[in-house]
C-alpha positions in Angstrom: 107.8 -96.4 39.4 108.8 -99.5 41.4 109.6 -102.8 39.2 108.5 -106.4 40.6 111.8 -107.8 41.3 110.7 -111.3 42.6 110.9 -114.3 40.4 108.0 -116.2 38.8 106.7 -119.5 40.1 107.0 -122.1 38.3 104.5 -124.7 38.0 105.9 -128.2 38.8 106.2 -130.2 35.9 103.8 -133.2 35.9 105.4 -136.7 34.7 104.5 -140.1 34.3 106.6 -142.6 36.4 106.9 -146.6 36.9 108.4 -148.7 39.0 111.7 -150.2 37.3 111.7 -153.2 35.3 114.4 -155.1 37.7 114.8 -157.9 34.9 116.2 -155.2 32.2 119.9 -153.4 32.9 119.8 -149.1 32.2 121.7 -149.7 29.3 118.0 -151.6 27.9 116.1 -149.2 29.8 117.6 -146.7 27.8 117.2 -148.4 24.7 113.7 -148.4 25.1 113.4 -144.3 25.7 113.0 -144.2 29.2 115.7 -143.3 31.7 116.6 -145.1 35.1 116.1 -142.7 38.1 115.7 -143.0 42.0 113.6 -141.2 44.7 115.5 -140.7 48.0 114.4 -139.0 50.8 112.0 -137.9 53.4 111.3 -141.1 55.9 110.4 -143.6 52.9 112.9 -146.0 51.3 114.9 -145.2 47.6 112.4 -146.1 45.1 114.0 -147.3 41.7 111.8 -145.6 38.8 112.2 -145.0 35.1 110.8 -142.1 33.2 109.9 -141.7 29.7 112.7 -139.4 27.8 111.1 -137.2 26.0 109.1 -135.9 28.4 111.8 -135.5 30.9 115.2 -134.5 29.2 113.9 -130.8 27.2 112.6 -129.3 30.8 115.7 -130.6 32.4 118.0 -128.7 29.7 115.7 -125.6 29.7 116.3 -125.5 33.6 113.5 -126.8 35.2 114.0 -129.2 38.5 110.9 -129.5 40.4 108.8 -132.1 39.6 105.2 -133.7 40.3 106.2 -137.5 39.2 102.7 -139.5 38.8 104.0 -143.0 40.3 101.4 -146.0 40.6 99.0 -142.8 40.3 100.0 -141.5 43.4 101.8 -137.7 43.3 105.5 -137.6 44.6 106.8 -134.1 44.8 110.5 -134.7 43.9 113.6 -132.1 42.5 116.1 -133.2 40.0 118.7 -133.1 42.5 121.7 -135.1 40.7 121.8 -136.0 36.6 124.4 -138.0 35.1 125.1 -137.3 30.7 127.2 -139.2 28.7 130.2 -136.6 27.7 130.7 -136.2 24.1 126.9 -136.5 23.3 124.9 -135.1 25.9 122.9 -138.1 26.3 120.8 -138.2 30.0 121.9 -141.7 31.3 120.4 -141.1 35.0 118.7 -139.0 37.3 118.4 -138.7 41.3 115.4 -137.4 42.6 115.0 -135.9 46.1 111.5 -136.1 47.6 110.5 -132.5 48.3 
């Protein structure tokens, strides 16, 4: 009996994202429970976002990297492509996002 060898798809993740408060530092963005991030890529210009934690830092652990992000209610297909955690506590400080 032959086995299925080839991976499951997996569903891009679906997440809420806004442009980022220039006016506040990461440190505040942080603070608040959202996490500075960037979209680079593809022929548009870096777009400075910040996404809400909780919805963002458990699929990222678990593996997950692909991404629908839901900015100005437009889809951006994007994968995690760089993250940046504070050492002793794990903490996710940034994330880079390339536009798939």
């Amino acid at each position: 009996m032959a086995q299925n060898t080839a991976a499951p798809s997996v569903k891009p993740l679906e997440i809420e994202a806004q442009a980022r408060d220039a006016e506040k530092n990461p440190r505040q963005i942080r603070q608040a429970g959202e996490i500075p991030a960037t979209i680079y890529g593809g022929t548009e210009a870096p777009v400075s976002i910040q996404v809400v934690k909780d919805e963002i830092d458990l699929p990222l652990k678990r593996g997950q990297r692909n991404f629908v992000l839901k900015l100005a209610g437009k889809p951006v297909a994007v994968k995690a492509q760089q993250m940046q955690r504070a050492g002793a506590s794990d903490e996710l400080l940034t994330i880079e996002f390339m536009r798939a």
